[in-house]
C-alpha positions in Angstrom: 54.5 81.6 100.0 56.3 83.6 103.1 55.0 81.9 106.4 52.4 84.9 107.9 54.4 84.6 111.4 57.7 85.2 109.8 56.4 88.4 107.1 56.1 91.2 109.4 59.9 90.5 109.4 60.5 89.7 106.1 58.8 92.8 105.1 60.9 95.2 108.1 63.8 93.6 106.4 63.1 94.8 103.2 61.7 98.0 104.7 65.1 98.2 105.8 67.0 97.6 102.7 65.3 100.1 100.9 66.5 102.6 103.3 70.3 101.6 103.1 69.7 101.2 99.6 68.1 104.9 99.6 71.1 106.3 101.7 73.5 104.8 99.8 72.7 106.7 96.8 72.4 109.7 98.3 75.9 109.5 99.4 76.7 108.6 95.7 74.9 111.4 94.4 76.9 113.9 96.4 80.2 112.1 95.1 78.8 112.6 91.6 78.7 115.8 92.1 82.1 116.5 93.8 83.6 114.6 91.0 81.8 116.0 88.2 82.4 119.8 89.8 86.2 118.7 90.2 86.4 117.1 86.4 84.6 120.5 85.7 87.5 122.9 87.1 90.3 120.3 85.4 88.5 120.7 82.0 88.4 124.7 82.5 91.4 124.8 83.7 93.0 122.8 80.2 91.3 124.9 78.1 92.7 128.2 79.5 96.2 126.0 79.5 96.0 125.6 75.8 95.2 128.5 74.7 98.1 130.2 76.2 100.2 127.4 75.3 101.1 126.4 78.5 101.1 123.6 81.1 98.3 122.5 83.7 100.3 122.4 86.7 98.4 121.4 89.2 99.6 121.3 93.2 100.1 117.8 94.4 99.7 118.8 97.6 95.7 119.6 97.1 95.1 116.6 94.8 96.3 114.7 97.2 93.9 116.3 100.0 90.9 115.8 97.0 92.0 111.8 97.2 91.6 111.5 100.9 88.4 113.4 100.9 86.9 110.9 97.7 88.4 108.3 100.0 86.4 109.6 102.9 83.3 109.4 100.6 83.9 105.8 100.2 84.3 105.1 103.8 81.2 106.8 104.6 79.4 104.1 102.0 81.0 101.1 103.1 80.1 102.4 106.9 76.7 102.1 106.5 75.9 99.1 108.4 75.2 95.2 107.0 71.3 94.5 107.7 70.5 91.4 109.4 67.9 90.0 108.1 66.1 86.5 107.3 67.6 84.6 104.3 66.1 86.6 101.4 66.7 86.1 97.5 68.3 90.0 96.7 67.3 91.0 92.9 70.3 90.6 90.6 69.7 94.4 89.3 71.1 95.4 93.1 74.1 92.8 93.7 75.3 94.1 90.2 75.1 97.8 91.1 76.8 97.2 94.0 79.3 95.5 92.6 79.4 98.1 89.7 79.2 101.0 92.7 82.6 98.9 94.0 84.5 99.2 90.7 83.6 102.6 90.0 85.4 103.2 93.2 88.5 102.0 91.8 88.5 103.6 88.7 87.9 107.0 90.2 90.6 106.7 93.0 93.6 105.8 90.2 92.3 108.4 87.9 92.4 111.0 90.5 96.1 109.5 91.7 96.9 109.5 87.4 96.7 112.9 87.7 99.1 114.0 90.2 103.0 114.3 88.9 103.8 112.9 92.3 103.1 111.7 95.6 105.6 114.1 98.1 104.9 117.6 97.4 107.3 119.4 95.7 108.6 121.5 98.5 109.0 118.6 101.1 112.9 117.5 100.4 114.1 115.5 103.6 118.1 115.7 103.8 119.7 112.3 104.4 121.9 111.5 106.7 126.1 110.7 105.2 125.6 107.5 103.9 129.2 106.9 102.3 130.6 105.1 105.1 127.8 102.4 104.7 128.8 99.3 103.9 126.3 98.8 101.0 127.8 101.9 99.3 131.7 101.5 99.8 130.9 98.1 98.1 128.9 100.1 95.4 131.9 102.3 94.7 134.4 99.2 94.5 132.4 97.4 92.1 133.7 98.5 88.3 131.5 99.7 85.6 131.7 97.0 82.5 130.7 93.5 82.2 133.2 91.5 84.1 131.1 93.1 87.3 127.6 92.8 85.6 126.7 90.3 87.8 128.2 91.4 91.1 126.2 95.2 90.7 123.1 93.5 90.0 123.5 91.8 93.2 124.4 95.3 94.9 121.8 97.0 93.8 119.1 94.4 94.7 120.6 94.4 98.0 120.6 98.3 98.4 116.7 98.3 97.2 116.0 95.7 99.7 117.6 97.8 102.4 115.5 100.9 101.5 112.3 99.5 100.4 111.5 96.3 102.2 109.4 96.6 103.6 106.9 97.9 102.6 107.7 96.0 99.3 107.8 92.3 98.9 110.9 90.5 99.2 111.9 90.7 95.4 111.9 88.1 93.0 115.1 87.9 91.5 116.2 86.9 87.9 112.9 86.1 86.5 112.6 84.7 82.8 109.0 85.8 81.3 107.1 83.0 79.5 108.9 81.3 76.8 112.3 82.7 78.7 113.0 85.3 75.9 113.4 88.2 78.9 115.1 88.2 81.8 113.7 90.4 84.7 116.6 91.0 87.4 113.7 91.9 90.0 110.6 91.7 90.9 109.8 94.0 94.2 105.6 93.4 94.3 103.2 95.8 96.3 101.5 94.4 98.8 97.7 94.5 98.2 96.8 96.8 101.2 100.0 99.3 100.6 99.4 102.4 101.8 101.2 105.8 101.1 103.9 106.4 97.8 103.2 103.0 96.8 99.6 102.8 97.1 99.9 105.9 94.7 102.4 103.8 92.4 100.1 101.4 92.5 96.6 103.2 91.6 98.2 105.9 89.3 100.5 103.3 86.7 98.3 100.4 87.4 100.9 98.6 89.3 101.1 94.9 91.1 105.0 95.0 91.0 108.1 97.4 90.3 109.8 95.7 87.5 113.9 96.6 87.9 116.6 96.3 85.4 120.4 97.1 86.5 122.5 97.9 84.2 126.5 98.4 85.0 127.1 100.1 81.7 130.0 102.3 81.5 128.5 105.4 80.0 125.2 106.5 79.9 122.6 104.2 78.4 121.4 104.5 75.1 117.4 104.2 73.8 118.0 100.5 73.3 118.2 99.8 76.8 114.8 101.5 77.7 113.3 99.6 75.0 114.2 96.5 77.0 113.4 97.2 80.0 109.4 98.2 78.7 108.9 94.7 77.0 108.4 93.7 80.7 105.7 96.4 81.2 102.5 96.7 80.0 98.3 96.5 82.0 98.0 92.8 81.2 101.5 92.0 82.3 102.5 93.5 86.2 101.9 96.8 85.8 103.4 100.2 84.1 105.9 101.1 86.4 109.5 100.2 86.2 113.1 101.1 87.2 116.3 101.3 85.7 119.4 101.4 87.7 123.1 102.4 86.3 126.3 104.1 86.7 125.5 107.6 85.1 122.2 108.1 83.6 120.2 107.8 80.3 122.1 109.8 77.4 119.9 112.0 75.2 118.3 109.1 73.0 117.8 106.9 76.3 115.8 110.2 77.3 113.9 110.7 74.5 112.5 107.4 74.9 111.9 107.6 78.3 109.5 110.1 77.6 107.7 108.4 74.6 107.0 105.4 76.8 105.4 107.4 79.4 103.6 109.6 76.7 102.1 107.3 74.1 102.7 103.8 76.4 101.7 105.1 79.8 104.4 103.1 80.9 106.6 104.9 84.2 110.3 103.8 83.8 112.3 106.0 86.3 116.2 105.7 85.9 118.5 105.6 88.8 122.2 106.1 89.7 124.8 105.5 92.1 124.1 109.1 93.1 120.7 108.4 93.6 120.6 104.9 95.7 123.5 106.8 98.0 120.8 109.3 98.8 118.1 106.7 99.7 120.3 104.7 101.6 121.2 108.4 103.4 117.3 109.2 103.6 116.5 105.6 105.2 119.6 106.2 107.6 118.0 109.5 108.6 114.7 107.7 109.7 112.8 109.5 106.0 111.3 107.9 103.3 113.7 106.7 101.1 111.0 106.5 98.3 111.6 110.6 98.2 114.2 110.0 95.7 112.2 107.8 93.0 108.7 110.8 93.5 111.4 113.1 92.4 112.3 111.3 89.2 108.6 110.8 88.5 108.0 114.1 89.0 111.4 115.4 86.8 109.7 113.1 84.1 105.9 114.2 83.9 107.1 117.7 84.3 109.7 117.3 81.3 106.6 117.1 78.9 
């Protein structure tokens, strides 16, 4: 029995709860809406795309602008303020739709992000400043393609990632066996749970906790085999789908072709870059701009290679 002092308070308190509860899913509803009006236009807009054959290319710019707004939605639900009120025991039905209300959230935000072929849009290309009198890249161009160096540009590449990426990634993890040590991982680079920005996308659009990188100091261009490699360390129950593969001059056309089936039937992300590429970062960080440009490009290159 509730003490008869303490129940005109008990009962304000609950008075109170159903209001927050009630203004809570008002602010749901509308996000229903703007959802299901936005998954609306997307389905329209596919079916026009297919039967002319063609491509849904959609700006990245705008879906970008459509993820701060959902965000915007969320912050206006977790603003409504915490109730103080006597200890009460809350019915299970409500702790378990707000914890379902939660991981909707989630799910909504990286399918949104899933959908966008990049993070920078497409127009925005930053010009880096000369970065060939750096010390990380004269050391880049002294160390030879071919196995005696395999080591050595592993090393140099780590250390040019490092340089253009940490923060706001992790310190990386470097030379990591997987379990039963059948794989070797050169480096793990791990995104910090509140990441914000390109990796925050990286991180809700390929289901990320980590970029997984590979360096390979191959003399030519690397073949499928080498992709295949590098996505036994990928995969949702492992770190994440996204990965990178360094080397000399590229993938050649079977590497390529692989590439692409990974991302299209494996939802796995594995961007390739080259010496050409990491000069640029290192230019781009030099000139005060995200170095991360160059690795949106090659996501966007992909996705838009389909």
């Amino acid at each position: 029995m509730i003490n008869w002092v303490l129940k005109p308070y008990v009962l304000e308190s609950y008075r109170q709860l159903a209001e927050s509860l009630k203004t809570q899913q008002r602010i749901m509803g509308f996000m229903r809406r703007e959802i299901s009006a936005f998954i609306a236009d997307q389905q329209a807009a596919l079916e026009r795309s297919l039967a002319s054959i063609g491509e849904i290319r959609t700006s990245a710019q705008e879906l970008r602008g459509l993820t701060q707004a959902v965000e915007e939605i969320v912050k206006a639900i977790e603003s409504v303020p915490r109730i103080q009120m006597p200890s009460v025991q809350v019915p299970k039905g409500v702790l378990d739709a707000i914890t379902l209300s939660s991981r909707f959230h989630e799910l909504m935000l990286g399918s949104i992000a899933g959908l966008s072929s990049s993070y920078y849009p497409a127009e925005e290309k930053p010009v880096p400043s000369k970065a060939s009198d750096h010390p990380l890249i004269k050391r880049l161009k002294e160390v030879a393609p071919g196995p005696k160096t395999w080591s050595d540009y592993e090393k140099l590449c780590q250390d040019i990632l490092s340089f253009c990426l940490v923060p706001p990634l992790l310190e990386p993890l470097c030379e990591e066996s997987t379990e039963g040590g059948l794989h070797r991982r050169d480096a793990i680079y791990h995104i910090p749970h509140d990441a914000s920005g390109f990796w925050e996308y990286v991180k809700r659009a390929y289901n990320a906790l980590a970029v997984i990188v590979e360096a390979k100091n191959y003399t030519g261009k690397l073949p499928k085999d080498q992709v295949v490699i590098t996505s036994k360390y990928l995969g949702s129950k492992k770190l994440g789908n996204f990965g990178i593969i360094i080397c000399r001059d590229g993938l050649d056309d079977s590497g390529k072709k692989e590439q692409l089936d990974r991302w299209l039937h494996h939802d796995e992300m594995i961007v390739c870059l080259t010496d050409g590429d990491l000069e640029e970062m290192v230019g781009l960080k030099l000139a005060g701009h995200d170095p991360e440009h160059v690795i949106d490009r090659k996501i966007r290159e992909l996705r838009s290679a389909l």
